[in-house]
VMD Tcl script that builds the backbone (N, CA, C; Angstrom):
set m [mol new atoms 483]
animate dup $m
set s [atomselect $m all]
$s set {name element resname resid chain x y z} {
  {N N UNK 1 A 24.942 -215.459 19.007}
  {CA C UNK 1 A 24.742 -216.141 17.751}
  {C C UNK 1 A 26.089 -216.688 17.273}
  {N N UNK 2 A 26.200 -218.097 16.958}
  {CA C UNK 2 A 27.360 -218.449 16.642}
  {C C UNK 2 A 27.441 -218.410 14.648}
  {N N UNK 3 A 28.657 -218.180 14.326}
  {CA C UNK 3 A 29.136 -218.411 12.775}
  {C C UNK 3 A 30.314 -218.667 12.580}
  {N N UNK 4 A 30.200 -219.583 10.983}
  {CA C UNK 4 A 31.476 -220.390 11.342}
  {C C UNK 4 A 32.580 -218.971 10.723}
  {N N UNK 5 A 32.541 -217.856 10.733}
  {CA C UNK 5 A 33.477 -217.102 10.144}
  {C C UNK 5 A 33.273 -215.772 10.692}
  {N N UNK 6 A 33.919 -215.975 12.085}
  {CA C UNK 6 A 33.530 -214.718 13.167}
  {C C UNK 6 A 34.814 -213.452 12.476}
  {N N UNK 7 A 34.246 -212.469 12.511}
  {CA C UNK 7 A 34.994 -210.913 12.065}
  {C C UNK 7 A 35.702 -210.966 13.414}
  {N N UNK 8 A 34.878 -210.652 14.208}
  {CA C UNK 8 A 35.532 -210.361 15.832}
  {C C UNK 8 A 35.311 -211.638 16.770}
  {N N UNK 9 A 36.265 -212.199 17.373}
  {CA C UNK 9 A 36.588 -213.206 17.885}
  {C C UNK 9 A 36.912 -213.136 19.016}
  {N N UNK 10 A 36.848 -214.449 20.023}
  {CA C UNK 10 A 37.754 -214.571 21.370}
  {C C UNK 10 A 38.964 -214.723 20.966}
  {N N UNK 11 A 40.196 -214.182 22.050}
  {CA C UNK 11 A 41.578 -213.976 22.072}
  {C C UNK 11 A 41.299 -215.623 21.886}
  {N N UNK 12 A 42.580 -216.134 21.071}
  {CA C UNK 12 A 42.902 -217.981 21.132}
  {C C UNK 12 A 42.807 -218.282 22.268}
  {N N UNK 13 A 43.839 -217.673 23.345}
  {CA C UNK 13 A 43.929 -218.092 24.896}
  {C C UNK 13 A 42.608 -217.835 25.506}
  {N N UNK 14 A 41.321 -217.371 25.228}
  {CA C UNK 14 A 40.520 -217.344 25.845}
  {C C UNK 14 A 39.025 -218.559 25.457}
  {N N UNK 15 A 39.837 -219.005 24.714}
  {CA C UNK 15 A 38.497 -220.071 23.901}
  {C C UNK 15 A 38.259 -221.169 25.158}
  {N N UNK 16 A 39.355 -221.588 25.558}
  {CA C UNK 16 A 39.110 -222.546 26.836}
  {C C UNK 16 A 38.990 -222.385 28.058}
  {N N UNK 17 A 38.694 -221.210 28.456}
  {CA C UNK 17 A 38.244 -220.338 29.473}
  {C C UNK 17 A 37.300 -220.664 30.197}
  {N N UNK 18 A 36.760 -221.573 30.744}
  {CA C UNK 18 A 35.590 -221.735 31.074}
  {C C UNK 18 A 35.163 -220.614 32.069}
  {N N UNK 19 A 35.844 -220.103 33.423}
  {CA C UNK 19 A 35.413 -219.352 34.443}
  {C C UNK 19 A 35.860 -217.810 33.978}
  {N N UNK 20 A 34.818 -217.218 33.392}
  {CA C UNK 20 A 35.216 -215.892 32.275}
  {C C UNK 20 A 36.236 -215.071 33.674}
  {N N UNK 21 A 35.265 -214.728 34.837}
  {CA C UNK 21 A 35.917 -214.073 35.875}
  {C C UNK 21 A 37.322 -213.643 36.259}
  {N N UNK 22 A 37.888 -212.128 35.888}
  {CA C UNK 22 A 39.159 -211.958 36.414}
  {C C UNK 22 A 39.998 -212.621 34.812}
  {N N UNK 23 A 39.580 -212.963 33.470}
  {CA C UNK 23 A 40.550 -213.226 32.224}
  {C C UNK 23 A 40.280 -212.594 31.543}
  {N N UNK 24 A 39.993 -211.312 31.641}
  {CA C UNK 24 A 40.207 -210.346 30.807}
  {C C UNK 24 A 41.320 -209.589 30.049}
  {N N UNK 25 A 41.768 -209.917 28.889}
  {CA C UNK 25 A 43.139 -208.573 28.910}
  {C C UNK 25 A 42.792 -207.088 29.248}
  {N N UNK 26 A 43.427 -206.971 30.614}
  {CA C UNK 26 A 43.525 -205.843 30.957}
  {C C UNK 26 A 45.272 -205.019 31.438}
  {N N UNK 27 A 44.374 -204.132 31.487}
  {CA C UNK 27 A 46.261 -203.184 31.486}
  {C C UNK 27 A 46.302 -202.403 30.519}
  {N N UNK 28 A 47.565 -201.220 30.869}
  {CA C UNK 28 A 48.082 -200.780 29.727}
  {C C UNK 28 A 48.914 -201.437 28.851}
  {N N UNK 29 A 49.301 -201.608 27.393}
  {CA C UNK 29 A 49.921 -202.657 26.305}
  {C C UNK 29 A 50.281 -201.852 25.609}
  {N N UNK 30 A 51.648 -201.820 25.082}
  {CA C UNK 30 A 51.924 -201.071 24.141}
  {C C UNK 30 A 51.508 -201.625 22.794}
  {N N UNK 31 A 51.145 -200.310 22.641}
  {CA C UNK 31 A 50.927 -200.426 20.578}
  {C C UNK 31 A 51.718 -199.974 19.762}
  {N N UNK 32 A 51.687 -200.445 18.574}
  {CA C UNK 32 A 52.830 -200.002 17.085}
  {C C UNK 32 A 51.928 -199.634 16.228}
  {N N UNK 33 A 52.091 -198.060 16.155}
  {CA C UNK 33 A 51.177 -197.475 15.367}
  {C C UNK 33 A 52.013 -197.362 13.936}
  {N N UNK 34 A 51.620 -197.958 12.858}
  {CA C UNK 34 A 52.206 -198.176 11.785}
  {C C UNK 34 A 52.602 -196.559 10.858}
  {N N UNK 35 A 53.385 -196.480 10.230}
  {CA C UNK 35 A 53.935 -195.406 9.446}
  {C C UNK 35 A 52.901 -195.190 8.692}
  {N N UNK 36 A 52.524 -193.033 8.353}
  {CA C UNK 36 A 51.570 -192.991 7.262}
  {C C UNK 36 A 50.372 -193.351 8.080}
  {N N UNK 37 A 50.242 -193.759 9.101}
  {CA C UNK 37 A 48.452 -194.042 8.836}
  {C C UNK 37 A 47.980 -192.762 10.037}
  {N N UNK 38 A 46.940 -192.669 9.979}
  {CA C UNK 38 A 46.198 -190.815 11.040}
  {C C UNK 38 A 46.481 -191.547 12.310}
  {N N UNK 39 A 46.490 -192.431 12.795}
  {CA C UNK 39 A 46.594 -192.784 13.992}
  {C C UNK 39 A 47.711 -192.043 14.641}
  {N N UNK 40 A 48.703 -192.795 13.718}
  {CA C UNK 40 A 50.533 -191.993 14.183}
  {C C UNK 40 A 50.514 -190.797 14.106}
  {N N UNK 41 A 49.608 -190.363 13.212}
  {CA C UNK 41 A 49.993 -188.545 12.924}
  {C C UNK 41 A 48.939 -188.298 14.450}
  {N N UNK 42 A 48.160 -188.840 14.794}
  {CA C UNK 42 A 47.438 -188.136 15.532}
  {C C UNK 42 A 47.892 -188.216 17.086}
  {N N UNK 43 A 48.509 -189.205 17.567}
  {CA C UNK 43 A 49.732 -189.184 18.497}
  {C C UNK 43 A 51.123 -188.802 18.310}
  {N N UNK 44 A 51.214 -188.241 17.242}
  {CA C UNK 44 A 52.943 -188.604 16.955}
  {C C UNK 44 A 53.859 -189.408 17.552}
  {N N UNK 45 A 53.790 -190.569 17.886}
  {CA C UNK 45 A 55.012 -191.658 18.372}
  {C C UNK 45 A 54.338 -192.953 17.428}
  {N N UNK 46 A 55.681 -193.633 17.318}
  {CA C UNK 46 A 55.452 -195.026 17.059}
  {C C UNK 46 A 54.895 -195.853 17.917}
  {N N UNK 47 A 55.361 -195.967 18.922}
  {CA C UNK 47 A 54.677 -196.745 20.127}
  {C C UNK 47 A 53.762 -195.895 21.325}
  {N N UNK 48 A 52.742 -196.358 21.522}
  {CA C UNK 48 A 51.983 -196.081 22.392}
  {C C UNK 48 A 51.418 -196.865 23.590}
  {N N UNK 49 A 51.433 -196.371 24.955}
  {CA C UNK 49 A 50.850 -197.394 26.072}
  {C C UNK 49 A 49.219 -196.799 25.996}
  {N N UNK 50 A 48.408 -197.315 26.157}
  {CA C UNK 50 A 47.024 -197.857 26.353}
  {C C UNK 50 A 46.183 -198.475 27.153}
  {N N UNK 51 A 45.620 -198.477 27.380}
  {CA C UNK 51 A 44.584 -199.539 28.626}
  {C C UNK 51 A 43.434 -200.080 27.529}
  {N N UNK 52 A 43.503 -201.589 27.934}
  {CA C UNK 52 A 42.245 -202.548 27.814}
  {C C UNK 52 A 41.590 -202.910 28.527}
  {N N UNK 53 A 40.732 -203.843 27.891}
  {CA C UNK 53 A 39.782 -204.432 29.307}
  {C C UNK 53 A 38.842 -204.739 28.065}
  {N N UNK 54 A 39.571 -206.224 27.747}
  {CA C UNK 54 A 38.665 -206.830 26.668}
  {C C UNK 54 A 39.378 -208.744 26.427}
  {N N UNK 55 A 38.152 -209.420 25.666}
  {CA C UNK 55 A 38.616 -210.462 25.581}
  {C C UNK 55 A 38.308 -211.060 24.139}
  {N N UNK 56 A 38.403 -209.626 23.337}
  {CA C UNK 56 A 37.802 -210.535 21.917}
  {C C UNK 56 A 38.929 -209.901 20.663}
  {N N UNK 57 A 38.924 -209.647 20.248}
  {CA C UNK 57 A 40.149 -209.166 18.664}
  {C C UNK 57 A 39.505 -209.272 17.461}
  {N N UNK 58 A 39.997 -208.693 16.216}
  {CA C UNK 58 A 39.589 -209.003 14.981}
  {C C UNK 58 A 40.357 -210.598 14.526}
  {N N UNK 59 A 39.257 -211.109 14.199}
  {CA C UNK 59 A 39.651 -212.775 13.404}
  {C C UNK 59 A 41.310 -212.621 12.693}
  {N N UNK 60 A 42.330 -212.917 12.751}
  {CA C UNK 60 A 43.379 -212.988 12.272}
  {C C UNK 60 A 43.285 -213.500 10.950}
  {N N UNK 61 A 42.596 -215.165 11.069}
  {CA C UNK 61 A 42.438 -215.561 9.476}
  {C C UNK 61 A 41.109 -214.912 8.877}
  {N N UNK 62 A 40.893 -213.869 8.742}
  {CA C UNK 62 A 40.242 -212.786 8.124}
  {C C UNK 62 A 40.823 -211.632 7.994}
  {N N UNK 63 A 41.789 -211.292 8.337}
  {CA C UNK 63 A 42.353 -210.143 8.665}
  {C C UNK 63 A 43.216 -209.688 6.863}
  {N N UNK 64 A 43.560 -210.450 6.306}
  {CA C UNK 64 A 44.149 -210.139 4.717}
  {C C UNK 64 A 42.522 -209.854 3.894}
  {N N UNK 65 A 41.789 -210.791 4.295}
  {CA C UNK 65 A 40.383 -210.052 3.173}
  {C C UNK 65 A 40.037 -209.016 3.547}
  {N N UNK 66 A 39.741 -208.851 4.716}
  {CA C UNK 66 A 39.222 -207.479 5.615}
  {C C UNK 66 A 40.159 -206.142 4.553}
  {N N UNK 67 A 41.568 -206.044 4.858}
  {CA C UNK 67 A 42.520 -205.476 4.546}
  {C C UNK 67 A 42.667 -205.199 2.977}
  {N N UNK 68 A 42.302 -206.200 2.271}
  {CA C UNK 68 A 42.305 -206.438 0.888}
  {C C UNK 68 A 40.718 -205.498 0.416}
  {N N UNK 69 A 39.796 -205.353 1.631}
  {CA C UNK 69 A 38.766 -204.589 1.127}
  {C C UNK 69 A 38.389 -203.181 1.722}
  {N N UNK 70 A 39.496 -202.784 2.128}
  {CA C UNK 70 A 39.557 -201.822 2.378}
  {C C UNK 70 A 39.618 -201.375 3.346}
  {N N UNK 71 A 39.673 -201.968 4.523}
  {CA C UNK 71 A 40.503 -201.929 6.076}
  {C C UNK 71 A 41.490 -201.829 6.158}
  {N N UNK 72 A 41.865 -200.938 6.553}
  {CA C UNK 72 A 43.502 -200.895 7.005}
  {C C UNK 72 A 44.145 -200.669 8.743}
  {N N UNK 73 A 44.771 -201.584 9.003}
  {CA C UNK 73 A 45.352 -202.202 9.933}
  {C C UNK 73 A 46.578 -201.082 10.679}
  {N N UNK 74 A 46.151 -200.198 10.805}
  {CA C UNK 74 A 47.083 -199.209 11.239}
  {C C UNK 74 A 47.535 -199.267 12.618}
  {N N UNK 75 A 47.530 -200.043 13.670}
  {CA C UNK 75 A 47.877 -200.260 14.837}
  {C C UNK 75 A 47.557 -201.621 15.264}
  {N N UNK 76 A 48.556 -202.748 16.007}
  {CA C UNK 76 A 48.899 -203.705 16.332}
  {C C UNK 76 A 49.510 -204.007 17.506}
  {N N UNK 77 A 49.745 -205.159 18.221}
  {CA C UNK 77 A 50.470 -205.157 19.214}
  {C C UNK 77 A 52.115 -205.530 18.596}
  {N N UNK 78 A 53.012 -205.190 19.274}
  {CA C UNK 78 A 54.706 -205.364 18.722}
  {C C UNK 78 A 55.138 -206.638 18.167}
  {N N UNK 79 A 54.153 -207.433 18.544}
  {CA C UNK 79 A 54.448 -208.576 17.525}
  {C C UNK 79 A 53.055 -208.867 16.052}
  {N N UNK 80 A 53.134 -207.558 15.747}
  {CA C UNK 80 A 51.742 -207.744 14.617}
  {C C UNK 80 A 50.841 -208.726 15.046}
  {N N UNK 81 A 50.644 -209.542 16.016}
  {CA C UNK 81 A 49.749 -210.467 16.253}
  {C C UNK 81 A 48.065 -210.036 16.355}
  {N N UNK 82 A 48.072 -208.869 16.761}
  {CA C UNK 82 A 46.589 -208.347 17.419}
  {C C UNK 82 A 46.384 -207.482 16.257}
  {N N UNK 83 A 45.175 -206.626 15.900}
  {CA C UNK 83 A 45.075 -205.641 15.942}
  {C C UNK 83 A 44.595 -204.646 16.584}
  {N N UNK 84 A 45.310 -203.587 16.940}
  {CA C UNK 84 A 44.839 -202.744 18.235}
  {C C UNK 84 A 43.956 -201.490 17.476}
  {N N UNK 85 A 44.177 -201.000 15.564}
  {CA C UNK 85 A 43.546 -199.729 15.368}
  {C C UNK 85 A 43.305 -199.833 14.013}
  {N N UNK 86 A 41.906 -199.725 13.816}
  {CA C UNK 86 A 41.550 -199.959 12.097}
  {C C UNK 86 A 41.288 -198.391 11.812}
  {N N UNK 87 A 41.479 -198.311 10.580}
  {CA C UNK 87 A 41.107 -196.937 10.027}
  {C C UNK 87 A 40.196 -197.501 8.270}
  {N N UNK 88 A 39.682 -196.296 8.040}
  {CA C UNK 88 A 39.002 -196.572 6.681}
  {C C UNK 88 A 39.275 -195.398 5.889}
  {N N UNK 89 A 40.293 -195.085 4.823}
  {CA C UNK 89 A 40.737 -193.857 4.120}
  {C C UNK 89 A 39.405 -193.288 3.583}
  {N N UNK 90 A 39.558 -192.230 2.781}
  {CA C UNK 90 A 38.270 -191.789 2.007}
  {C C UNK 90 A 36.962 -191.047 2.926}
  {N N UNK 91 A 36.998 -191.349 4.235}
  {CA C UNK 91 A 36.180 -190.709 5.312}
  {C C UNK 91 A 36.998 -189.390 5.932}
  {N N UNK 92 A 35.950 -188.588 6.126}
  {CA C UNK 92 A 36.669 -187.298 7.068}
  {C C UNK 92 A 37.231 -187.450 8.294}
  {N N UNK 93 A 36.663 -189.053 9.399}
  {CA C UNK 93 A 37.448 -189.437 9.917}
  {C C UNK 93 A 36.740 -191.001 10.712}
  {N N UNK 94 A 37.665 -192.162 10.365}
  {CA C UNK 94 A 37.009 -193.060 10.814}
  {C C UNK 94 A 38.589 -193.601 11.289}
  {N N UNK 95 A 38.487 -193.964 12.376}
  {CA C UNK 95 A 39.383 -194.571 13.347}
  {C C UNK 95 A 39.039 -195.578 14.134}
  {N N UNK 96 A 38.716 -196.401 14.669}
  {CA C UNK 96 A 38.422 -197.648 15.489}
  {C C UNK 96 A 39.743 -198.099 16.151}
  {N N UNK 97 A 39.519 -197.815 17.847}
  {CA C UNK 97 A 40.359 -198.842 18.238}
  {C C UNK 97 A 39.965 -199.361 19.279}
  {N N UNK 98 A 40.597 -200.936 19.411}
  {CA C UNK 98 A 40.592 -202.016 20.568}
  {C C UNK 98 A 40.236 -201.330 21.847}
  {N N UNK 99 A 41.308 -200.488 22.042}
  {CA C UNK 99 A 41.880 -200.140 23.659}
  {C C UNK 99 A 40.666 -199.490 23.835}
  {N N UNK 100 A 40.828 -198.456 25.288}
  {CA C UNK 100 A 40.109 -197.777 25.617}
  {C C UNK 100 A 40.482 -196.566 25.755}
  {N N UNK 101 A 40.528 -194.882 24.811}
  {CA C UNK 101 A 41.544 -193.902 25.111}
  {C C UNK 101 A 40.524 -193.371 26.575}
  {N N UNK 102 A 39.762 -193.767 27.256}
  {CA C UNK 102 A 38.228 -192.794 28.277}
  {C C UNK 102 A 39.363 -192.980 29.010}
  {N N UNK 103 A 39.848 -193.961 29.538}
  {CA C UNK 103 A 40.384 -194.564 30.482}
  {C C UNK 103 A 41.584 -193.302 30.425}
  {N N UNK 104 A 42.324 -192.847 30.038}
  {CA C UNK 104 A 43.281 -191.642 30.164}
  {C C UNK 104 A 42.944 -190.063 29.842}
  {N N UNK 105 A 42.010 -190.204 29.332}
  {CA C UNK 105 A 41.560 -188.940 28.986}
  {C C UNK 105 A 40.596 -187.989 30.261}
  {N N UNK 106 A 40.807 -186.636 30.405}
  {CA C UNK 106 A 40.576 -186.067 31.338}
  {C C UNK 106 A 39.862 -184.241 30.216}
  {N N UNK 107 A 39.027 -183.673 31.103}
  {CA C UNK 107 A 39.068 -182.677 30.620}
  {C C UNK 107 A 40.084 -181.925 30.254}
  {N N UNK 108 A 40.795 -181.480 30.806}
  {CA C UNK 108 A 42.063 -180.610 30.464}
  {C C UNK 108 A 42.827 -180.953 29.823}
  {N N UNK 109 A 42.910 -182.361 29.182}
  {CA C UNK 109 A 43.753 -183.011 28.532}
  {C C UNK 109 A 43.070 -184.265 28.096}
  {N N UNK 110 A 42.267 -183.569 26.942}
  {CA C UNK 110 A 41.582 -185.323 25.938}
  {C C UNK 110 A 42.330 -185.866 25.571}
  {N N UNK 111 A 42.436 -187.635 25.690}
  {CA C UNK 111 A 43.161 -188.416 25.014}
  {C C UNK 111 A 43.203 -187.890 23.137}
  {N N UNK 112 A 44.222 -188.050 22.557}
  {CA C UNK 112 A 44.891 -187.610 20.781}
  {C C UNK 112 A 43.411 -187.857 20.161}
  {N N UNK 113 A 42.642 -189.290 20.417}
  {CA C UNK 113 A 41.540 -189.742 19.464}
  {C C UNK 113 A 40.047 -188.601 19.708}
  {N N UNK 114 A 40.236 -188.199 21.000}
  {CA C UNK 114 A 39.151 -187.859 21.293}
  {C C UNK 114 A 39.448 -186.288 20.869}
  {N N UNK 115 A 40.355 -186.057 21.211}
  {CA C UNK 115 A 40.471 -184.722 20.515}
  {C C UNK 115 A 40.542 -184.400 19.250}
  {N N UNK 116 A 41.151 -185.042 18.444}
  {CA C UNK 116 A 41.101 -185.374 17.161}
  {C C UNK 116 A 39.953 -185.541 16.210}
  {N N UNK 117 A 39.304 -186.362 16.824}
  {CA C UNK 117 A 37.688 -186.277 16.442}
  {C C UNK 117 A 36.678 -185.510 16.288}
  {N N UNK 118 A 36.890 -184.761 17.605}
  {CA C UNK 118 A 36.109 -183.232 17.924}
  {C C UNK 118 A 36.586 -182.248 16.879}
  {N N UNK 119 A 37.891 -182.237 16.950}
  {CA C UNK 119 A 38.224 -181.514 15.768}
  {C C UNK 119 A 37.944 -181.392 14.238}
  {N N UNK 120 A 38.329 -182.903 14.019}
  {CA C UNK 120 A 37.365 -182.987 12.889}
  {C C UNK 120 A 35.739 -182.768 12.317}
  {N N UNK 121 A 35.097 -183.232 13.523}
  {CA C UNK 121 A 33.651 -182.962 13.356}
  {C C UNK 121 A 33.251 -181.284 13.375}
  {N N UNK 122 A 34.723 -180.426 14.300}
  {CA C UNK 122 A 34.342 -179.470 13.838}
  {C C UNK 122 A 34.762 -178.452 12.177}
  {N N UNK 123 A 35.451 -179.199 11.975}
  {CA C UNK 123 A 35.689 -178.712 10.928}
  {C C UNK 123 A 34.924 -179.261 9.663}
  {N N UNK 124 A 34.444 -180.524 9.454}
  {CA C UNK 124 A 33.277 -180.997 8.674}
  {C C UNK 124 A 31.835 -179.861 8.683}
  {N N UNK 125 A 31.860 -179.713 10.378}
  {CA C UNK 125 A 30.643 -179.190 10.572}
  {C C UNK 125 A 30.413 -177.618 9.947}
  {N N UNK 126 A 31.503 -177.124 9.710}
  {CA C UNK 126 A 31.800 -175.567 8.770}
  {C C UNK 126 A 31.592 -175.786 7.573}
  {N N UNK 127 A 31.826 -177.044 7.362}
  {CA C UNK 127 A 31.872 -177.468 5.167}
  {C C UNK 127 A 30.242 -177.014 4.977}
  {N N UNK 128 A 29.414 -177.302 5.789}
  {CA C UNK 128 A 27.689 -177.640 6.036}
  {C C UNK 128 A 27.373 -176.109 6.270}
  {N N UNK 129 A 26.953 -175.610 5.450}
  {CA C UNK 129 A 25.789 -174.210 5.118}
  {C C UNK 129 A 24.808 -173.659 6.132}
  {N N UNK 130 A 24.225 -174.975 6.184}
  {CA C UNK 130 A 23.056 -175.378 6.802}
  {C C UNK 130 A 22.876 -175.991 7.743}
  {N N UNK 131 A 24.138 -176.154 8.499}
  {CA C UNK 131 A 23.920 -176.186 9.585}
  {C C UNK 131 A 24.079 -175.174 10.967}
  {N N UNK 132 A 23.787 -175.402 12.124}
  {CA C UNK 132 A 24.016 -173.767 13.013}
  {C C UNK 132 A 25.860 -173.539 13.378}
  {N N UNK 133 A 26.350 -172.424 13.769}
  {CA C UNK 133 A 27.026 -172.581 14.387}
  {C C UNK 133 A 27.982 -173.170 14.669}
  {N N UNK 134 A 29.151 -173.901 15.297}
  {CA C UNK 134 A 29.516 -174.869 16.167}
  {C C UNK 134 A 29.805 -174.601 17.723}
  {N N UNK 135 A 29.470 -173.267 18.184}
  {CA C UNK 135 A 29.660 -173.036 19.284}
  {C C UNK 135 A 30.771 -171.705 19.480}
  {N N UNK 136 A 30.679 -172.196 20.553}
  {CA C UNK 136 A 32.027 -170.629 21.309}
  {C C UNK 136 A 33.565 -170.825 20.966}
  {N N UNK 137 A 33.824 -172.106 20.130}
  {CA C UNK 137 A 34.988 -172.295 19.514}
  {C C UNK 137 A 34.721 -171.175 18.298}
  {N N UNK 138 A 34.201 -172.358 17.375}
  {CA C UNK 138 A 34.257 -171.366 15.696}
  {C C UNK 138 A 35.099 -172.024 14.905}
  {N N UNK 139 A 34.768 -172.253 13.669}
  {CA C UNK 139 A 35.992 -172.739 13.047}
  {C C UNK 139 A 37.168 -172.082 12.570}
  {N N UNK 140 A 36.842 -170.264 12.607}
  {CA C UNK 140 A 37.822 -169.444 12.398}
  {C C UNK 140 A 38.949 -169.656 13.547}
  {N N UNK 141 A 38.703 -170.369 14.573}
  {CA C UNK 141 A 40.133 -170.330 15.847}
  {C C UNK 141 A 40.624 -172.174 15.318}
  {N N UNK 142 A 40.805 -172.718 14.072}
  {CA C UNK 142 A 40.943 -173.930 13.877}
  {C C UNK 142 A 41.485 -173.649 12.778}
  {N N UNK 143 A 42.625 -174.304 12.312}
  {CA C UNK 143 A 43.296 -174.743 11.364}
  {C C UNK 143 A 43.409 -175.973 10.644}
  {N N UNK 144 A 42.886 -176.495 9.657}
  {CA C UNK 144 A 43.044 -177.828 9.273}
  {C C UNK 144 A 44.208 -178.551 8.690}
  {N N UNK 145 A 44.730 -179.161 9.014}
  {CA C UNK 145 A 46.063 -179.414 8.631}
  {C C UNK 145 A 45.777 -180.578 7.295}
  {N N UNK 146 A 46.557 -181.008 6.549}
  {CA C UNK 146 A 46.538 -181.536 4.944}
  {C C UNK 146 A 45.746 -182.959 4.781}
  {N N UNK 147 A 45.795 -183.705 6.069}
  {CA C UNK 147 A 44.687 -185.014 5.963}
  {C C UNK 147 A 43.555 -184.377 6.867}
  {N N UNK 148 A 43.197 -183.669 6.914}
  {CA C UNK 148 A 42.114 -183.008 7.669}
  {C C UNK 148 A 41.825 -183.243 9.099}
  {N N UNK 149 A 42.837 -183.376 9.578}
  {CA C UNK 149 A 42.476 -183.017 11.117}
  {C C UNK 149 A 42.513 -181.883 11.494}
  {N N UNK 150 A 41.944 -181.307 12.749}
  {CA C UNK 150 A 42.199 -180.120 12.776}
  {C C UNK 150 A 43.081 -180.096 14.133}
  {N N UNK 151 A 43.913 -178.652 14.226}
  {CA C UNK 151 A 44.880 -178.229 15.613}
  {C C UNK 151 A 44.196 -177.036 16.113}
  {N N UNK 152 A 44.311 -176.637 17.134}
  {CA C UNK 152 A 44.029 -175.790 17.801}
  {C C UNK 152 A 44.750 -174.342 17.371}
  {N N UNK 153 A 44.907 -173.150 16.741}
  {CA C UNK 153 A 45.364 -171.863 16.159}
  {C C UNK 153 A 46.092 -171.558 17.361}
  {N N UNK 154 A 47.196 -171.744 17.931}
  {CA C UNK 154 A 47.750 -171.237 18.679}
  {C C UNK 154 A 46.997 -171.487 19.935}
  {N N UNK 155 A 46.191 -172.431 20.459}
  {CA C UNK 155 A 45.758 -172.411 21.736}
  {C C UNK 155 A 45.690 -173.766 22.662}
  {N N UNK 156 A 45.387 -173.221 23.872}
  {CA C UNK 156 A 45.501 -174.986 24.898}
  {C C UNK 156 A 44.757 -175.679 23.717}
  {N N UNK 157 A 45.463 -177.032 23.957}
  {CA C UNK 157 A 44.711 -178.330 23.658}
  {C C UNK 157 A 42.880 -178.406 24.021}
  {N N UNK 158 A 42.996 -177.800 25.418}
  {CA C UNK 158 A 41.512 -177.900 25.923}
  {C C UNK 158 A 40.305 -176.755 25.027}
  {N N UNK 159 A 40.650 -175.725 24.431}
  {CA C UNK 159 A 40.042 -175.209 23.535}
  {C C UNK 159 A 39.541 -175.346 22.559}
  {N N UNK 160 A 40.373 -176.697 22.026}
  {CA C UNK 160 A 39.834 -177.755 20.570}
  {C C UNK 160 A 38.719 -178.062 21.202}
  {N N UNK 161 A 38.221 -178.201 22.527}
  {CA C UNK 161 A 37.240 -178.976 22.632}
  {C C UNK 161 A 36.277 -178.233 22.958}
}
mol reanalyze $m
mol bondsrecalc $m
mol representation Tube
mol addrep $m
């Protein structure tokens, strides 16, 4: 469906593309995870490498209203041109990004987002009365740290999960 005021868009360089085949941005790309936002806290580095395998982005000339309504732009490529990671404050945890973290993530070692997430959902999932359980974790072996993610109480990474 076409509109004249696409949210998510083809990369510019890909509008004249005719033979889609093999023009994908792919690869790992570093990202600039902006100061203050859960992304950075949830990797701790400023820059991060990543893998894609995509050919579309958020609309740039949309990108100040988006932002102005409550999107926030917490990860980019090093020249702010892209955005690589939206977040939405006020949620227990909403993160969106471009890349792909599957692509690095392994059992023994979930990519930051994926672990991060789990964590959170388990710790939401304790706020809830009424709901069962969360399993052979527990939220008593979880600590929530001050924007509510949660860490693992002294244990492997792989135990968050």
């Amino acid at each position: 469906m076409e509109t004249p005021y696409p949210v998510i868009d083809l990369l510019p360089e890909q509008k004249e593309v005719a033979n889609l085949g093999g023009t994908m941005r792919l690869g790992a790309d570093p990202i600039k995870l902006h100061e203050g936002s859960r992304v950075r806290e949830i990797y701790g580095e400023a820059v991060v490498y990543e893998r894609h395998r995509h050919r579309y982005e958020v609309n740039n000339l949309l990108r100040k209203r988006l932002e102005a309504a409550g999107l926030r732009t917490s990860g980019t490529s090093p020249d702010d041109r892209l955005v690589e990671v939206i977040e939405l404050d006020g949620q227990p945890f909403f993160v969106a990004s471009q890349f792909h973290p599957e692509f690095k993530s392994r059992p023994e070692r979930p990519a930051p987002l994926f672990r991060d997430f789990v964590a959170a959902a388990l710790v939401r999932a304790g706020e809830h009365e009424e709901r069962p359980e969360v399993g052979p974790i527990g939220e008593d072996r979880l600590e929530a740290t001050e924007r509510g993610t949660a860490r693992s109480a002294g244990l492997g990474r792989a135990d968050v999960l």
